[in-house]
C-alpha positions as CSV (number, residue, x, y, z in Angstrom):
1,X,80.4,76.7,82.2
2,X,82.0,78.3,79.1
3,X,78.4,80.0,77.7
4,X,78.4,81.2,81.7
5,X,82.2,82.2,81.3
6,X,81.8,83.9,77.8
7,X,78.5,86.2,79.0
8,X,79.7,87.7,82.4
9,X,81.5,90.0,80.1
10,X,79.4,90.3,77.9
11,X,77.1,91.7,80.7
12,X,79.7,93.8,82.0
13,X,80.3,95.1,79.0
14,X,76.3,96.2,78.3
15,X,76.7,97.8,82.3
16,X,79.7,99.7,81.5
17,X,78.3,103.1,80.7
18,X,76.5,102.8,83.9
19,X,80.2,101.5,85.4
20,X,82.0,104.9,83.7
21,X,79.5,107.5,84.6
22,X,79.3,106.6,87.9
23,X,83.1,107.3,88.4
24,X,83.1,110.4,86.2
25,X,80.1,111.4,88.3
26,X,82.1,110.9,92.2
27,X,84.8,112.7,90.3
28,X,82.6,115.9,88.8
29,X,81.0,116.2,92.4
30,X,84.0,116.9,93.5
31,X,84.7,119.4,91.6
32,X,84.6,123.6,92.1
33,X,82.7,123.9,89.2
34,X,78.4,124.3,88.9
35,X,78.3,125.1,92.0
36,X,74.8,126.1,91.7
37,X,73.8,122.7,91.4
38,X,75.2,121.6,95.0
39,X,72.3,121.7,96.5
40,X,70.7,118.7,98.4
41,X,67.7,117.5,96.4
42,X,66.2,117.7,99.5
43,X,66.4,121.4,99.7
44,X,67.1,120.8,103.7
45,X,63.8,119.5,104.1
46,X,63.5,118.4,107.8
47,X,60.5,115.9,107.9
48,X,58.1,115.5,111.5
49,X,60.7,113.2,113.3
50,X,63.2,115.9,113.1
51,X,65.6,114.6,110.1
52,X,66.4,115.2,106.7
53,X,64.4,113.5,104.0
54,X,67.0,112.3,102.1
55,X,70.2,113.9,103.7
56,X,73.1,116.9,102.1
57,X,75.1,114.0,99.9
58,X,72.4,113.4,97.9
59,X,72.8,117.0,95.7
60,X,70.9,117.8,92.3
61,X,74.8,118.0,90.9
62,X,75.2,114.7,91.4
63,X,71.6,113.5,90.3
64,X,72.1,115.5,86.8
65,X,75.8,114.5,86.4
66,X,75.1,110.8,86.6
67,X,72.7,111.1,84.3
68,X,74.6,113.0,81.3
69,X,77.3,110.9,82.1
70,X,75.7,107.6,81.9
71,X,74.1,108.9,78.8
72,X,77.6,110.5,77.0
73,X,79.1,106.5,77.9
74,X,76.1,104.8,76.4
75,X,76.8,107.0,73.4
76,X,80.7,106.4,73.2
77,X,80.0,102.6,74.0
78,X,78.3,102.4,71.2
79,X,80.5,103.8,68.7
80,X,82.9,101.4,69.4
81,X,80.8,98.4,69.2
82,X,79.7,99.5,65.4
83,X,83.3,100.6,64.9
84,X,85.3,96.9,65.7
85,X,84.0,93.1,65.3
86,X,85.8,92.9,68.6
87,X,83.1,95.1,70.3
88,X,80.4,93.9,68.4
89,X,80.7,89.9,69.6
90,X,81.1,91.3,72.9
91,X,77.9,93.7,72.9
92,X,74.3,92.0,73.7
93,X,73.0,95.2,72.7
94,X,72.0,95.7,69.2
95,X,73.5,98.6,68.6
96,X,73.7,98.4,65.1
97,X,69.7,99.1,65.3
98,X,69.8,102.4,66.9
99,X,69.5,104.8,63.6
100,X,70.4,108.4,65.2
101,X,73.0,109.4,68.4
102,X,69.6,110.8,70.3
103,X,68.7,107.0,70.6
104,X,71.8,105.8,72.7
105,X,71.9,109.3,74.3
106,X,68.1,108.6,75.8
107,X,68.6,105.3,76.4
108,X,72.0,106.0,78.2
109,X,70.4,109.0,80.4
110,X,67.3,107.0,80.8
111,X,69.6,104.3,82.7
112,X,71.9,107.2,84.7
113,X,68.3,108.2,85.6
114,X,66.8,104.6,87.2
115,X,70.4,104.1,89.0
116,X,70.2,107.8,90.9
117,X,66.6,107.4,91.0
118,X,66.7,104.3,93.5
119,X,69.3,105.3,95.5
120,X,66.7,108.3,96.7
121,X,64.5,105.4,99.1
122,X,68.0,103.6,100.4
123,X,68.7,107.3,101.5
124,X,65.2,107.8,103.1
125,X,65.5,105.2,105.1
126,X,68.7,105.3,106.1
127,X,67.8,108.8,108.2
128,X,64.5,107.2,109.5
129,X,66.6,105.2,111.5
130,X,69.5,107.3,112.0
131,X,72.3,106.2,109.8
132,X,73.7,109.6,109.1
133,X,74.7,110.4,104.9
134,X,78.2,108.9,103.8
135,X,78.3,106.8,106.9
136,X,77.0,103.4,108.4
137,X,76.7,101.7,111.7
138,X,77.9,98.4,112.9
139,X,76.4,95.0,113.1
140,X,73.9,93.5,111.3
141,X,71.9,96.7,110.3
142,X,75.2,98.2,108.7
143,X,75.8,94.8,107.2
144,X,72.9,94.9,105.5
145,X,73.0,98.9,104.4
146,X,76.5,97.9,103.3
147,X,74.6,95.4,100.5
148,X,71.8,97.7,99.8
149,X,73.8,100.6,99.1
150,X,75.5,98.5,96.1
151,X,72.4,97.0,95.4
152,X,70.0,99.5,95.3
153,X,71.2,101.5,91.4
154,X,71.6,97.8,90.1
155,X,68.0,97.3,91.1
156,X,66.6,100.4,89.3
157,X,68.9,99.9,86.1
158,X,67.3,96.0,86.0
159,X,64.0,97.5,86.1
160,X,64.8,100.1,83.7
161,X,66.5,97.7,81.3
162,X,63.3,96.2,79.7
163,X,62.9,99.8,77.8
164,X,65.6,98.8,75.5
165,X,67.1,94.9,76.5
166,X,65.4,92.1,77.6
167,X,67.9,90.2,79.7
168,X,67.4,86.3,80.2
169,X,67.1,85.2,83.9
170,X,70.5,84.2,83.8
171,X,71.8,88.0,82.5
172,X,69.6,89.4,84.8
173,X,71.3,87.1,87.8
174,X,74.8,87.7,86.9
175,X,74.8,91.6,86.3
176,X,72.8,91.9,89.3
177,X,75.3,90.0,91.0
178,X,78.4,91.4,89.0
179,X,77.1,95.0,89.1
180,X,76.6,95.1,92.9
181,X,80.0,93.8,93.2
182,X,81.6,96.0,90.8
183,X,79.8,99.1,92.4
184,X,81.4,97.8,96.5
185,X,85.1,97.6,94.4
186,X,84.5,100.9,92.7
187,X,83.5,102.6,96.4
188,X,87.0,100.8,98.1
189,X,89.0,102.8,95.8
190,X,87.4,105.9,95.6
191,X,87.8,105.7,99.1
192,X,91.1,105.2,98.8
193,X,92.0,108.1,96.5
194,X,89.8,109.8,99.1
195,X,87.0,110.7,96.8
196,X,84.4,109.2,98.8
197,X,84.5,109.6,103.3
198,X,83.1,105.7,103.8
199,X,84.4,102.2,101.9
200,X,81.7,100.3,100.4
């Protein structure tokens, strides 16, 4: 219980670029600034049954954002873990062997890349069936879009996360379990700063 205890940080600590850029991200989106990169990734793309192939939410703004943002947190993470003993214990990642910035700053957009990347089927599906973008329906179907929509970046940044870390089974297990749950928190309360139109 105390090794289990002493790595959930640890793993929350290796997810928190991921963590940081995603809320810088909901936050840039927002913005009135680039403008020119509000534009669905999509491109309004209506498919043969009549709907969108990924929907107006998901906007090449937002795809590049969480990418350079993931990528400038990977960066400043690791300063700090080389910079205090503190950081360093609590770091599974070996920063120490990354020789130049343009290492952490690939491997950071390379991970903001995998989490935006898999969010694209969630959001296919979703308008097969008619779930329309930033919303959900009720009863088991929205139930379960409810858990795939936290679920679904964690996945790709697991996959991704071989590239660079090999996490045991049990690492794997608890930052796919803390992540998704960290990402449903995250959603509640830019919800309720009314940065985002749906909870979870």
């Amino acid at each position: 219980m105390d090794n289990l205890l002493t790595l959930i940080p640890k793993v929350i600590f290796m997810f928190s670029p991921v963590i940081l850029g995603g809320i810088n991200n909901m936050i840039f989106v927002k913005l009135p600034i680039l403008r020119g990169l509000s534009v669905p990734i999509d491109s309004g793309l209506t498919l043969k049954d009549g709907k969108r192939l990924f929907g107006h939410n998901k906007t090449w703004k937002g795809f590049i954002g969480m990418i350079a943002f993931t990528a400038f947190w990977f960066v400043i993470i690791a300063v700090i873990a080389r910079s205090f003993s503190w950081a360093q214990d609590m770091s599974l990642l070996q920063y120490s062997s990354y020789h130049t910035p343009y290492t952490e700053l690939f491997f950071g957009a390379l991970w903001g890349f995998s989490y935006v990347l898999f969010e694209l089927p969630n959001s296919y599906i979703k308008r097969r069936i008619g779930i329309p973008p930033g919303k959900n329906i009720k009863g088991f179907t929205g139930l379960l879009f409810t858990f795939i929509d936290q679920a679904d970046s964690v996945i790709g940044c697991m996959l991704f996360m071989p590239l660079f870390y090999t996490p045991t089974l049990v690492e794997a297990l608890i930052l796919f379990i803390t992540g998704s749950g960290i990402h449903y928190v995250i959603n509640i309360l830019l919800y309720l700063i009314k940065l985002k139109k749906q909870a979870g």
